[in-house]
VOVEXVO-125616 format. One line per field, with one value per residue: residue number from 1; residue in one letter; x, y, z of N, C-alpha, C, O in turn; chain. Coordinates in steps of 0.02 Angstrom, whole numbers, padded with zeros to 5 digits. Layout:
! VOVEXVO-125616
lomi [NUM; ...] .
fiza [A; ...] .
n_x [X; ...] .
n_y [Y; ...] .
n_z [Z; ...] .
ca_x [X; ...] .
ca_y [Y; ...] .
ca_z [Z; ...] .
c_x [X; ...] .
c_y [Y; ...] .
c_z [Z; ...] .
o_x [X; ...] .
o_y [Y; ...] .
o_z [Z; ...] .
guba [A; ...] .
END
This chain:
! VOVEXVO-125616
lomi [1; 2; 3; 4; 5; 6; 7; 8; 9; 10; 11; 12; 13; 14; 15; 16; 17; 18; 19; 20; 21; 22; 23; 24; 25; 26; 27; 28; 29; 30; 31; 32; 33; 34; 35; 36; 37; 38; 39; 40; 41; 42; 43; 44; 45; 46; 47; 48; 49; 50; 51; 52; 53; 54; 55; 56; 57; 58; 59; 60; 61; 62; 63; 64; 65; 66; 67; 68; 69; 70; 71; 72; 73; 74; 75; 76; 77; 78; 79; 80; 81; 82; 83; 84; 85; 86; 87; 88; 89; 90; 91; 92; 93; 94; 95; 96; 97; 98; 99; 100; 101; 102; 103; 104; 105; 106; 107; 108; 109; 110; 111; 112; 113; 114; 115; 116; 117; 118; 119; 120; 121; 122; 123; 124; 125; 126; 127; 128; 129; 130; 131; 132; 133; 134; 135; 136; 137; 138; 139; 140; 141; 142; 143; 144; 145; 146; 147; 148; 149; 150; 151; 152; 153; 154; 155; 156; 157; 158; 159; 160; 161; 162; 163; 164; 165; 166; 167; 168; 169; 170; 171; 172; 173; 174; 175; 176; 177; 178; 179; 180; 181; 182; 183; 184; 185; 186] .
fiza [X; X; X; X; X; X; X; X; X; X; X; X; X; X; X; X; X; X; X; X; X; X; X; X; X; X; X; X; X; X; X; X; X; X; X; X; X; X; X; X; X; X; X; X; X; X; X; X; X; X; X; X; X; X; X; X; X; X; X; X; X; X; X; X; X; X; X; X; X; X; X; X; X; X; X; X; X; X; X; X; X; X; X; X; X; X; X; X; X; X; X; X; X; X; X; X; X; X; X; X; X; X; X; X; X; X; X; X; X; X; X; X; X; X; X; X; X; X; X; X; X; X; X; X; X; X; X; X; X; X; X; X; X; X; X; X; X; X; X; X; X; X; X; X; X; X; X; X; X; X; X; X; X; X; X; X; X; X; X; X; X; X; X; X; X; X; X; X; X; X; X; X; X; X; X; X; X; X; X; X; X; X; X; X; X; X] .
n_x [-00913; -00967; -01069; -01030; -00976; -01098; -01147; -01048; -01039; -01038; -00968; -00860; -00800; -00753; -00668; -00569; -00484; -00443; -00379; -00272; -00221; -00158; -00085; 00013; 00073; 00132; 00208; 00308; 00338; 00397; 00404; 00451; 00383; 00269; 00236; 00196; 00071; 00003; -00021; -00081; -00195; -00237; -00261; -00368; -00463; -00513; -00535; -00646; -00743; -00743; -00796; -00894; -01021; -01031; -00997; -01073; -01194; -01166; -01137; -01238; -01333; -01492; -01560; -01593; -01508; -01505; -01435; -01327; -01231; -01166; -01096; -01028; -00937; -00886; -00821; -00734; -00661; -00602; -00529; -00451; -00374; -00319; -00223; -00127; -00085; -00033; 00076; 00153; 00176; 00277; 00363; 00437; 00561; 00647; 00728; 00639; 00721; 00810; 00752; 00753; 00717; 00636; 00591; 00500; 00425; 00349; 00283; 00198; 00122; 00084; 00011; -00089; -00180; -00194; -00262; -00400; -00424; -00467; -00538; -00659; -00698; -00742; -00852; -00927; -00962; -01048; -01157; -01225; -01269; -01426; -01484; -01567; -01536; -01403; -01360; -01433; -01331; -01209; -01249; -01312; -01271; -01127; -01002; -00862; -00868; -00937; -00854; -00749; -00773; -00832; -00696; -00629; -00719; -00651; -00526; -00566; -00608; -00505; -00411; -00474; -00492; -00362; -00331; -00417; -00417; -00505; -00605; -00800; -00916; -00866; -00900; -00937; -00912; -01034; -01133; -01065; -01117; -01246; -01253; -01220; -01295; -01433; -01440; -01494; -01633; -01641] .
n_y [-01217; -01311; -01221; -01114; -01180; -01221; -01095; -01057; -01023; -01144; -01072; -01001; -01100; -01167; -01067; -01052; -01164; -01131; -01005; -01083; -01189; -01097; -01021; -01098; -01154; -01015; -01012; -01097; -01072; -00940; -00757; -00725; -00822; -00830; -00688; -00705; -00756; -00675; -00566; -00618; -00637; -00508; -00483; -00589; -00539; -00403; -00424; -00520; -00453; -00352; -00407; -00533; -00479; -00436; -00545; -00637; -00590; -00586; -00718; -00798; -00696; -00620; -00729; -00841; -00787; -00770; -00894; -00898; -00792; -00798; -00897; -00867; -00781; -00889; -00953; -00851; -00813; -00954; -00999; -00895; -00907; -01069; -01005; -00932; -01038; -01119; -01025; -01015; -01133; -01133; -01031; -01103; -01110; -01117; -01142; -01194; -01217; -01163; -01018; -00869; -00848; -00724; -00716; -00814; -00795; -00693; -00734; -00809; -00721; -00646; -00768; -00778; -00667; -00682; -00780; -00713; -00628; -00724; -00799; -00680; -00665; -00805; -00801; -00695; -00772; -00865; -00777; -00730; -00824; -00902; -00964; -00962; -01023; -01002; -00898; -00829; -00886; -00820; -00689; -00680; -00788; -00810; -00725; -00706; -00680; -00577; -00454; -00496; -00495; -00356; -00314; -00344; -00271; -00133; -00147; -00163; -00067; 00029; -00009; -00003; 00139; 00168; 00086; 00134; 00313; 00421; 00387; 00399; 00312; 00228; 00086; 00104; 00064; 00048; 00016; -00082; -00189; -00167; -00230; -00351; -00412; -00386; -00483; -00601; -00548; -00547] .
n_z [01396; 01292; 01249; 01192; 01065; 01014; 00968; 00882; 00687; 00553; 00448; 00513; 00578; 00450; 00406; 00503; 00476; 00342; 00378; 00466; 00387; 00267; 00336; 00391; 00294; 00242; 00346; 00305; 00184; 00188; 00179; 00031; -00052; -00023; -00109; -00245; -00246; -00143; -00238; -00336; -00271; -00252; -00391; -00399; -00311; -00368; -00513; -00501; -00419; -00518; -00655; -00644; -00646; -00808; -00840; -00834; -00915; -01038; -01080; -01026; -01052; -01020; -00957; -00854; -00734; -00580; -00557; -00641; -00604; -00492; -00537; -00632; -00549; -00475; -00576; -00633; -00530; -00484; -00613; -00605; -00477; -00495; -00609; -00528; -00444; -00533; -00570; -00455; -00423; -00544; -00489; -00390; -00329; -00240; -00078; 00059; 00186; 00211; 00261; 00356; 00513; 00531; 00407; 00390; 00480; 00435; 00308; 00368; 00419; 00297; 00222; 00322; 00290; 00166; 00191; 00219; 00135; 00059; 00100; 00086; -00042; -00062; 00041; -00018; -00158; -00098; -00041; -00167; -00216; -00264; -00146; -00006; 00122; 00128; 00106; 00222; 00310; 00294; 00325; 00434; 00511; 00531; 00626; 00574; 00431; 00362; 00399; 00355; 00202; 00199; 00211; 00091; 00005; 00029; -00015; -00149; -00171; -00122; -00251; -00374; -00356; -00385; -00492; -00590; -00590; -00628; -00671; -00669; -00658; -00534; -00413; -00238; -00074; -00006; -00120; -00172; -00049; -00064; -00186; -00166; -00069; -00110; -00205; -00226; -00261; -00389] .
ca_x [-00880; -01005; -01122; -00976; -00973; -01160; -01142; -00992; -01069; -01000; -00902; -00824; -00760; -00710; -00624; -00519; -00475; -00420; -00327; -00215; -00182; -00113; -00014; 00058; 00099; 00171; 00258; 00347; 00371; 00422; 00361; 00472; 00357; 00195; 00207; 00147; 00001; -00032; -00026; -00133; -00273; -00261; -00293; -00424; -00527; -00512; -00552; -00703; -00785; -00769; -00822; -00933; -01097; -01012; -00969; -01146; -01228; -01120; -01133; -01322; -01394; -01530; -01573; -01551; -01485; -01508; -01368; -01258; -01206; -01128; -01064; -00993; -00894; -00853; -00769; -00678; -00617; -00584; -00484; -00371; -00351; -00274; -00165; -00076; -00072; 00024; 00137; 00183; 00253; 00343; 00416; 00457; 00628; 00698; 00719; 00609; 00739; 00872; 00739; 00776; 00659; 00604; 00556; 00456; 00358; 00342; 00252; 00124; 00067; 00079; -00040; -00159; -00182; -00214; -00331; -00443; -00465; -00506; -00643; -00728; -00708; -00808; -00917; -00958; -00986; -01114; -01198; -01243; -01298; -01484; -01514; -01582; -01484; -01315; -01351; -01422; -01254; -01160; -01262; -01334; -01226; -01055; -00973; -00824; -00875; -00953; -00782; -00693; -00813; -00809; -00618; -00635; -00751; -00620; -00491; -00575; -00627; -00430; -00399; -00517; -00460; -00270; -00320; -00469; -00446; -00549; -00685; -00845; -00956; -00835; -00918; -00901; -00913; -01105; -01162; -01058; -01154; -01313; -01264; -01207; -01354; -01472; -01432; -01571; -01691; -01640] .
ca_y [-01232; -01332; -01151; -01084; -01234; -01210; -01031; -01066; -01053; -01172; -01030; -00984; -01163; -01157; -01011; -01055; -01205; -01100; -00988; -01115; -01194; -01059; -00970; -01158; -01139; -00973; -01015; -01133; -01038; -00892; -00707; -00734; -00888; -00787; -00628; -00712; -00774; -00618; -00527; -00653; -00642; -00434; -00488; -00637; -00513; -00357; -00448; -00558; -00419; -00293; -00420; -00567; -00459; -00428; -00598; -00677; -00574; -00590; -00783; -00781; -00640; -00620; -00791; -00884; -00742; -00806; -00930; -00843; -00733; -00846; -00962; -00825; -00745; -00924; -00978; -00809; -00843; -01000; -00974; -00836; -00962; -01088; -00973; -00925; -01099; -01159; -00993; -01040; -01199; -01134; -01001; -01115; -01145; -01084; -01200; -01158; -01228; -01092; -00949; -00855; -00851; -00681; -00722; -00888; -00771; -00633; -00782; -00826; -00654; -00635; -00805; -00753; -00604; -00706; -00829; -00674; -00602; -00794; -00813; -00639; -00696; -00873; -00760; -00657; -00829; -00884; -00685; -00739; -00893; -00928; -01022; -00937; -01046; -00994; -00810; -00817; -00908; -00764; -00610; -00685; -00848; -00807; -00696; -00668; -00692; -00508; -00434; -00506; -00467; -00290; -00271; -00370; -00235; -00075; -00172; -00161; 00020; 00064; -00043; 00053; 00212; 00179; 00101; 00202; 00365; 00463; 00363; 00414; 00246; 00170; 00068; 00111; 00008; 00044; 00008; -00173; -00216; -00192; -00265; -00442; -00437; -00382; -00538; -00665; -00533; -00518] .
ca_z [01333; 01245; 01240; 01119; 01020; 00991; 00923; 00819; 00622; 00507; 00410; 00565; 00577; 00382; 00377; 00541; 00458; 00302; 00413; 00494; 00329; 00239; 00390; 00404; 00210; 00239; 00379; 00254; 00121; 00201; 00112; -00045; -00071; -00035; -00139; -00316; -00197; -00131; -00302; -00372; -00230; -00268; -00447; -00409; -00308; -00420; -00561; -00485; -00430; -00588; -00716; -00647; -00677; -00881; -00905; -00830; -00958; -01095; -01084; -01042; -01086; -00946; -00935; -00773; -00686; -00515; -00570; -00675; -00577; -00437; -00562; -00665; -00501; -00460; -00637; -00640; -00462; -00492; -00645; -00567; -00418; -00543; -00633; -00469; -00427; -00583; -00582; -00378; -00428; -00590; -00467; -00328; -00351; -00188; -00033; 00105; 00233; 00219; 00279; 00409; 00561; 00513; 00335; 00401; 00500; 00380; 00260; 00410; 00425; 00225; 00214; 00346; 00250; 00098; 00197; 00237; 00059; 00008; 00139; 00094; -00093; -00050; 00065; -00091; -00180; -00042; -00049; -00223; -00251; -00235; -00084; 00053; 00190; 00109; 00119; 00306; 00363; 00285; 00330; 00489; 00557; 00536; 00652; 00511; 00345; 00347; 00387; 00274; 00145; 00192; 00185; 00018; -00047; 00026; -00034; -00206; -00187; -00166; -00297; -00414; -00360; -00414; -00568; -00626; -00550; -00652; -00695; -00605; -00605; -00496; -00377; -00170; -00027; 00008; -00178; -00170; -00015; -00088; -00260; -00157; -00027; -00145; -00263; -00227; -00280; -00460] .
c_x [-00927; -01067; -01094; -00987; -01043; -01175; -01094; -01026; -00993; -00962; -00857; -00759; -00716; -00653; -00579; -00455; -00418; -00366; -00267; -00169; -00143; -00056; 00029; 00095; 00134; 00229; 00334; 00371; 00406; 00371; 00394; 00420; 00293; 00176; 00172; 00074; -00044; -00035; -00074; -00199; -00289; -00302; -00339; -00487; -00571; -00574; -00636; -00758; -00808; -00799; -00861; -01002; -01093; -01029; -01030; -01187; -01207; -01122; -01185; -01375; -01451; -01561; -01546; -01517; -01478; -01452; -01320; -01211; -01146; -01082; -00993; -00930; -00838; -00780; -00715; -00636; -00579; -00505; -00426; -00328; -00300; -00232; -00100; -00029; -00020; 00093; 00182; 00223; 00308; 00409; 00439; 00512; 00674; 00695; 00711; 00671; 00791; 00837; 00779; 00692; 00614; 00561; 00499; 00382; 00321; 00262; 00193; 00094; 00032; -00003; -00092; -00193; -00210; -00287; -00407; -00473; -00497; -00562; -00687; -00749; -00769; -00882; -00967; -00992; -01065; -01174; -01252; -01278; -01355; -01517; -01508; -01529; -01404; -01327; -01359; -01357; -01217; -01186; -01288; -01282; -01153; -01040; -00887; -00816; -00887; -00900; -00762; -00726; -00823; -00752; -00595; -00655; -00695; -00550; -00485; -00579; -00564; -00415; -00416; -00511; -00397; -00270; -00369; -00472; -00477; -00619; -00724; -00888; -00915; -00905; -00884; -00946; -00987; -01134; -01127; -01099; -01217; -01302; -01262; -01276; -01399; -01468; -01478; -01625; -01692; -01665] .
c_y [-01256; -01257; -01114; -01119; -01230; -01137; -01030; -01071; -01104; -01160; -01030; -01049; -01163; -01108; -00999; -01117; -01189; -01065; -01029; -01154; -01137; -01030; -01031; -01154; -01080; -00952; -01083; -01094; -00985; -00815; -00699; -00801; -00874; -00743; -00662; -00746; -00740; -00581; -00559; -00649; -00567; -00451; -00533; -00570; -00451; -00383; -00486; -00506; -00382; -00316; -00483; -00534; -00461; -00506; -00653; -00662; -00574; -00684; -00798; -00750; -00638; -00671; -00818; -00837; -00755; -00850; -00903; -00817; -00754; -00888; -00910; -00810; -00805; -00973; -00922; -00815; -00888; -01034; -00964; -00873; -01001; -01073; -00973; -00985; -01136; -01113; -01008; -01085; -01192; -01120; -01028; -01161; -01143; -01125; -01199; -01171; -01180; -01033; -00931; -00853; -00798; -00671; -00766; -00853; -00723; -00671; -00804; -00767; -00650; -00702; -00796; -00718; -00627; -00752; -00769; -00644; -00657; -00804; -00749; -00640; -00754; -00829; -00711; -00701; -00830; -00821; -00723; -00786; -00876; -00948; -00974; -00943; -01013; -00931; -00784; -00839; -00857; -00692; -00631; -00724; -00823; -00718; -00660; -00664; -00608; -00451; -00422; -00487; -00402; -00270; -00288; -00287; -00156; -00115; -00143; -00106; 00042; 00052; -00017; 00117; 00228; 00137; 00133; 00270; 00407; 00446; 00369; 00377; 00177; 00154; 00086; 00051; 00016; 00008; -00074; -00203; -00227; -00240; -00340; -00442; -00446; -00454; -00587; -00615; -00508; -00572] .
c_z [01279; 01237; 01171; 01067; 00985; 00954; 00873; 00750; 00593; 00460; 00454; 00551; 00503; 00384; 00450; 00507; 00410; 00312; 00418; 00424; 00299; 00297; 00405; 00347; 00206; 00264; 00331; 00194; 00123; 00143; 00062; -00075; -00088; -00064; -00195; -00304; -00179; -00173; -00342; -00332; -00229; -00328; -00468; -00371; -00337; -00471; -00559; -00477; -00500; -00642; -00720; -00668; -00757; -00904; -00897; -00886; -01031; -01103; -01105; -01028; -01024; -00946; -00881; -00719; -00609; -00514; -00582; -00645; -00531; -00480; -00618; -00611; -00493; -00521; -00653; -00586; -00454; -00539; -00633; -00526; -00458; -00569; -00601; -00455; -00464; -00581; -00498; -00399; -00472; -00539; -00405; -00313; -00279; -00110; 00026; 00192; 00248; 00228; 00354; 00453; 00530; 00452; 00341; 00410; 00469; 00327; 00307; 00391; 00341; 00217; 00253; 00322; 00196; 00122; 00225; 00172; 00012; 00032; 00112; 00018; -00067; -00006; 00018; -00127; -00159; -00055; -00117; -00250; -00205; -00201; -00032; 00132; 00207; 00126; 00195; 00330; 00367; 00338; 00420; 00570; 00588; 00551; 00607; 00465; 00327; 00345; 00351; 00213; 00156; 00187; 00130; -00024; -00026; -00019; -00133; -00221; -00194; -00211; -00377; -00432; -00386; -00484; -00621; -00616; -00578; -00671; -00663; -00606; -00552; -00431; -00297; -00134; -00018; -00039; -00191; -00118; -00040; -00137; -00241; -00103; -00058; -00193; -00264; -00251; -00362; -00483] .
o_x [-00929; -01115; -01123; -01010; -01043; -01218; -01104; -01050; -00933; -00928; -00805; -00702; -00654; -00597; -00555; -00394; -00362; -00313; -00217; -00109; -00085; 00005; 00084; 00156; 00177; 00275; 00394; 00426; 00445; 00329; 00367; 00433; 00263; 00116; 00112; 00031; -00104; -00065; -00108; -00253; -00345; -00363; -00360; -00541; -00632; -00634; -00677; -00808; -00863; -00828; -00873; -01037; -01142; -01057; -01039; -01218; -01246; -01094; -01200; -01431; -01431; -01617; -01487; -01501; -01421; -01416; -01274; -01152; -01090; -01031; -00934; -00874; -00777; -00727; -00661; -00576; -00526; -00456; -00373; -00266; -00242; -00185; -00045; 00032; 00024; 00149; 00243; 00285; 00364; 00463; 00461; 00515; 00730; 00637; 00761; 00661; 00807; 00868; 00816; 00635; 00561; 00513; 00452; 00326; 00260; 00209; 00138; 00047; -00028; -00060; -00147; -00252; -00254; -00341; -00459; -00533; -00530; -00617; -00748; -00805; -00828; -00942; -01026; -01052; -01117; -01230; -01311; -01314; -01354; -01577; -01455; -01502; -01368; -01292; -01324; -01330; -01191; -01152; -01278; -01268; -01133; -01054; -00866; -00762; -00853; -00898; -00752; -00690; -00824; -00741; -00546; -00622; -00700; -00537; -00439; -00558; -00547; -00392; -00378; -00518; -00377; -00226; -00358; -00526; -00480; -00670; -00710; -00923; -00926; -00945; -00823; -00991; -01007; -01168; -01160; -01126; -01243; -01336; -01286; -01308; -01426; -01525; -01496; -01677; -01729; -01677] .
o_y [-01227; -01274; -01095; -01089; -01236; -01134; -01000; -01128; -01102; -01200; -01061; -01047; -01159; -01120; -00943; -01111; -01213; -01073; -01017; -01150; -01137; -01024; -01019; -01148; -01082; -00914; -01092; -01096; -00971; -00819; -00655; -00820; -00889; -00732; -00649; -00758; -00748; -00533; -00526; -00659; -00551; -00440; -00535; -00556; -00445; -00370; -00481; -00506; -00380; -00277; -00504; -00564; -00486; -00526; -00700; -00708; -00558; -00700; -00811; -00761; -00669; -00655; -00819; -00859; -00742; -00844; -00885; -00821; -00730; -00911; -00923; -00828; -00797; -01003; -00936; -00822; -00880; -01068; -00994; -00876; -00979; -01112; -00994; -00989; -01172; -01137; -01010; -01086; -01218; -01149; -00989; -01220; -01168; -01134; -01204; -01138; -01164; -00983; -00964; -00855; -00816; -00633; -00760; -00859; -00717; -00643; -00815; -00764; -00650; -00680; -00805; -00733; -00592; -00759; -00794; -00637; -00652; -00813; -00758; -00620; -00741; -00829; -00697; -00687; -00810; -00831; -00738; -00785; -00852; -00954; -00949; -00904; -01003; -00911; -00744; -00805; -00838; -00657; -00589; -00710; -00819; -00669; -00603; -00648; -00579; -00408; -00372; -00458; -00378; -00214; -00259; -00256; -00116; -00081; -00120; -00085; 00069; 00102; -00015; 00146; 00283; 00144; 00152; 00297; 00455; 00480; 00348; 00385; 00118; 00196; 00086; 00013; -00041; -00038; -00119; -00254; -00283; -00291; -00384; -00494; -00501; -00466; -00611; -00646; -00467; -00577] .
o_z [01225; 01202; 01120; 01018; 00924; 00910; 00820; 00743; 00605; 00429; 00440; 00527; 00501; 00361; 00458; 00515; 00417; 00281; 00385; 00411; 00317; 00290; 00431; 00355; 00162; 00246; 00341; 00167; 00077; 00098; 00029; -00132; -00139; -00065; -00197; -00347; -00184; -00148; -00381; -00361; -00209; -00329; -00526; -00398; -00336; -00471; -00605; -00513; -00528; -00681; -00777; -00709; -00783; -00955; -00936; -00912; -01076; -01156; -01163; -01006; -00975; -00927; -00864; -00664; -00587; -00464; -00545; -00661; -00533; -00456; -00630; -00629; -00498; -00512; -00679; -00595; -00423; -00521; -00639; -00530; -00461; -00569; -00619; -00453; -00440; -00587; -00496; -00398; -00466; -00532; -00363; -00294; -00273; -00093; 00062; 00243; 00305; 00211; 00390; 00432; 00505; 00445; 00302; 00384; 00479; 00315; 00281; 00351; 00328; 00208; 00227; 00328; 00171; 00093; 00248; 00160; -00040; 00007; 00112; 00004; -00055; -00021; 00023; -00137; -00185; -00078; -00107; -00300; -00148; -00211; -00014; 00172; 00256; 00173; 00226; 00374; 00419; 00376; 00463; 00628; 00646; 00516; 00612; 00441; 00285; 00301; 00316; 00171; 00100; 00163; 00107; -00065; -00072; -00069; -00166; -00275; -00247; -00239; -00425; -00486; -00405; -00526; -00678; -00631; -00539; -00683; -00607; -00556; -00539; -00410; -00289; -00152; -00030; -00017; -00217; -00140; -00042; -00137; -00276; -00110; -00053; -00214; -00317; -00265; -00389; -00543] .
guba [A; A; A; A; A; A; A; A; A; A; A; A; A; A; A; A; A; A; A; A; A; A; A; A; A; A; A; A; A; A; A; A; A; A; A; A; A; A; A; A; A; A; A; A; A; A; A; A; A; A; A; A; A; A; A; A; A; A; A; A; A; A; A; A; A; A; A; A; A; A; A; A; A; A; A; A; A; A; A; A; A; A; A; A; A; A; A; A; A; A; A; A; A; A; A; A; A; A; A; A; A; A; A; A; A; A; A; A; A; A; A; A; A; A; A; A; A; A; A; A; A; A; A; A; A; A; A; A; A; A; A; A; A; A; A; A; A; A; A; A; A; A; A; A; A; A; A; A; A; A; A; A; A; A; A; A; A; A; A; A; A; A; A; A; A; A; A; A; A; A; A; A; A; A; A; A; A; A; A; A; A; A; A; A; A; A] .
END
């Protein structure tokens, strides 16, 4: 047992953590509680990806770049996060004790679901930022950060495809990997 415990990264641990919270939160809310959650974590990771490189450079200009970039993803992320957050409580008028079993569980699965596109978001974060340590945990340590950050980036590719479909610099799943691994060397 203690052998496991010694391979475990410290995402791993986070993003079990993350897990159980939300599927506890979903199991409460049921999935009428979770869709403007899960519509908002389509439109936090959409959004994070297509326009943190724009809005790093559009702020500052190729200065600091090594920063930017991370901080950019993380204030648009961040943002979106918030939004959700305030429209949840407007819309949370409805009184989680009258679900039915089926709805309870409906809202676990629904929040697991949500706690997987949040970790490969933060795992994107981590990709990005500067620090050597942060990027080995991701690309090296953690056993599911890479995952999730690849069903992040198909996620985005369908996402792309149903609202760009004609445009031909869409980004695919190979060309986001490099663009977040690649990121300490800009």
């Amino acid at each position: 047992m203690p052998e496991i415990l010694n391979e475990i990264n410290w995402l791993d641990i986070l993003f079990i953590i993350l897990l159980l919270g939300m599927v506890y939160k979903g199991l409460r809310s049921g999935v009428i509680g979770q869709i403007p959650s899960l519509i908002g974590g389509f439109v936090l990771l959409y959004i994070s990806i297509e326009y943190y490189s724009f809005t790093s450079e559009a702020i500052f200009g190729f200065m600091f770049q090594k920063w930017t970039k991370p901080a950019s993803f993380f204030i648009i992320s961040a943002g979106i996060f918030v939004a959700v957050k305030i429209l949840e409580r407007v819309l949370s008028v409805i009184n989680a004790n009258e679900f039915a079993l089926i709805e309870r569980l409906g809202g676990a699965v629904i929040g697991g679901f949500r706690a997987c596109m949040l970790f490969g978001v933060l795992g994107m974060i981590f990709l990005l930022m500067p620090i050597k340590t942060m990027q080995t945990s991701v690309v090296d340590g953690s056993k599911i950060c890479n995952t999730l950050i690849t069903m992040d980036f198909k996620i985005y590719v369908w996402m792309s495809e149903i609202i760009r479909p004609s445009e031909k610099n869409k980004k695919d799943i190979k060309t986001l990997q490099k663009e977040f691994r690649n990121a300490e060397m800009m």
